[in-house]
N, C-alpha and C positions, 0 to 999 in steps of 0.2 A: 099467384100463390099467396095464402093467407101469410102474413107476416107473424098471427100469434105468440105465444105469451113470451118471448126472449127481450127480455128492457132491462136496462138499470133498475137495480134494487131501490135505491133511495139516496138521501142526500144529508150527510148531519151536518148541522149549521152550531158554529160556537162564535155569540157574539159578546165580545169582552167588554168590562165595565170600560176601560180607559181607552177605548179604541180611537176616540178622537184626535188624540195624542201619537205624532209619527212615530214607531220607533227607532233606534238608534244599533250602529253597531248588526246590524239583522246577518243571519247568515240560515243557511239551506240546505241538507244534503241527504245524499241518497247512499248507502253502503250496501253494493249489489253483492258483498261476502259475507251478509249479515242478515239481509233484510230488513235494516231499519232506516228509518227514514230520522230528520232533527233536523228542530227548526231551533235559532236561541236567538234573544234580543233584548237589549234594555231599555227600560221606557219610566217614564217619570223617576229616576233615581233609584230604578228596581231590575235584577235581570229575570228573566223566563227563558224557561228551555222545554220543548215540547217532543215527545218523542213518540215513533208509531210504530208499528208491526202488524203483521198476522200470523197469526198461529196456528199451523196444521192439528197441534198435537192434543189444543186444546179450543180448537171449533170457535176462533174469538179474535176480535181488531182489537186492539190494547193500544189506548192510549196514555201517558203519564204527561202531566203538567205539573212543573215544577217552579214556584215560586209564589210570591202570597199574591193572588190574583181573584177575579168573581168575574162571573162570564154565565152567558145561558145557551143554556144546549133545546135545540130542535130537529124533530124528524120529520122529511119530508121526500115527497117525490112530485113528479107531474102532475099523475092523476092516480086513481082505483088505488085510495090509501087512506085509512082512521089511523091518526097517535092520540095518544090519550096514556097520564100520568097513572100509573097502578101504585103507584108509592111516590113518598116525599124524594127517594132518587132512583126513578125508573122509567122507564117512557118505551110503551108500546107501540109498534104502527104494524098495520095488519091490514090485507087486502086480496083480491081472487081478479088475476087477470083476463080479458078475453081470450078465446080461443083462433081468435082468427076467423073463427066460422058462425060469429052467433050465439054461442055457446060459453060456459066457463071453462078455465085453464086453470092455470099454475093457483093454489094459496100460498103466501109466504109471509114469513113472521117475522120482524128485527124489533130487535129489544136490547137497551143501551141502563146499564147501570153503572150509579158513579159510587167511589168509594173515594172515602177523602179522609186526610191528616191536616185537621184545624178546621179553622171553617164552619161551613154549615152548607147546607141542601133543601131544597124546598121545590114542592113543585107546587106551577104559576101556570092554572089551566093547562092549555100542552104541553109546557113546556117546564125544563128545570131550572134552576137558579143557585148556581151558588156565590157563595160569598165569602172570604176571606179567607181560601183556602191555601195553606202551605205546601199542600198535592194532592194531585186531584186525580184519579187515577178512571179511565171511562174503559169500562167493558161491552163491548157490545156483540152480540152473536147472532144468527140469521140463518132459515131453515125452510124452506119449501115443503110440498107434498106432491113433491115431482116423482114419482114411480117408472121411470124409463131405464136407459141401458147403464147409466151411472149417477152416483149420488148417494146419498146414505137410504134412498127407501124411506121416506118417514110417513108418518098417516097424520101426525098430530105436531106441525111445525112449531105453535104455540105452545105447547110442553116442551117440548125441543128446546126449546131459548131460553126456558126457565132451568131447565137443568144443566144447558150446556153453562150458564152464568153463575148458578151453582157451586158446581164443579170449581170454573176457574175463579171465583170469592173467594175460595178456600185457600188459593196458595198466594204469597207473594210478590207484589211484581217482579221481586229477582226471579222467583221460579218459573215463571210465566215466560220470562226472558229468556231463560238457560232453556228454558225446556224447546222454543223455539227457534234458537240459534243454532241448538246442537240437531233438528231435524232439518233447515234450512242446509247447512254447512255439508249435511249426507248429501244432497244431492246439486248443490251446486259447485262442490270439490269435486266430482266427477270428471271433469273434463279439464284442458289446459287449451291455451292455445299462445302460440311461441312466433310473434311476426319477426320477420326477418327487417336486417337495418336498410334505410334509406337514406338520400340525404337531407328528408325532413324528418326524422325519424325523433328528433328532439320536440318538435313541434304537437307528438303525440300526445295527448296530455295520459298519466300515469293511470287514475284516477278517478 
């Protein structure tokens, strides 16, 4: 059977100025009653704290980086994929999968915009660069013209990402936040589950 167009969208690569440098202190987590993910660490006499989500309500991966850091952002995948900078902080990648048969498949469009407090942005051939920024906040949004039994139907993915990025530039990251927590929260406060006690029952971790 044709395996056709079902792969990994892409891959965004953030490599930091100071990464030579071990960090210290690192920690990692996941809040499956929140949908956020947090990474924090201090490194040359500085801390970072890196936080991620997705967002149903506004079509978009939110990342926030906090603390004065420069790092450059790339989009990539395998293969059947162009990125190319549209602005000093934008980064296109766009490509039309096989069909399985010979034929074309899936289009799809990811497009990553950074907004930032200090600092600066530039883009460096494919890629972005920033520099000295106090928060760096990365929007990125991703849209097919997949036409089948689910999906939003779109015809024109690359319009898709320019509005769906749009859209969420306009609000805040608090609101970006609230607005995703309080849609996450609907549907994974649905359910409970209540294990009964063991005599390892301590050993469960909470958490």
């Amino acid at each position: 059977m044709p395996f056709g167009s079902y792969q990994v969208l892409g891959n965004l690569h953030l490599k930091f100025a100071d990464s030579a440098t071990p960090p210290q202190d690192y920690t990692r987590s996941l809040d499956l009653s929140t949908g956020e993910a947090r990474i924090h660490y201090s490194q040359n006499a500085k801390t970072s704290t890196r936080e991620h989500f997705v967002s149903a309500p506004d079509e978009v991966f939110v990342t926030r980086i906090s603390g004065p850091v420069s790092f450059n952002i790339l989009l990539d995948r395998p293969e059947r994929f162009e990125t190319k900078a549209v602005a000093d902080n934008e980064l296109l990648m766009t490509g039309t999968l096989n069909d399985g048969r010979g034929g074309k498949g899936v289009t799809y469009a990811g497009r990553l915009r950074v907004v930032l407090r200090g600092g600066s942005v530039k883009a460096e051939g494919n890629t972005l660069a920033v520099t000295g920024a106090e928060e760096s906040v990365l929007l990125f949004a991703a849209a097919t013209d997949y036409r089948g039994f689910a999906g939003r139907q779109l015809s024109d993915p690359i319009a898709a990402t320019t509005l769906d990025l749009d859209r969420a530039a306009q609000k805040t990251y608090a609101e970006l936040r609230a607005a995703q927590k309080a849609d996450h929260e609907k549907w994974f406060d649905r359910v409970e589950l209540d294990l009964p006690a063991t005599p390892n029952s301590a050993l469960i971790p909470v958490r």
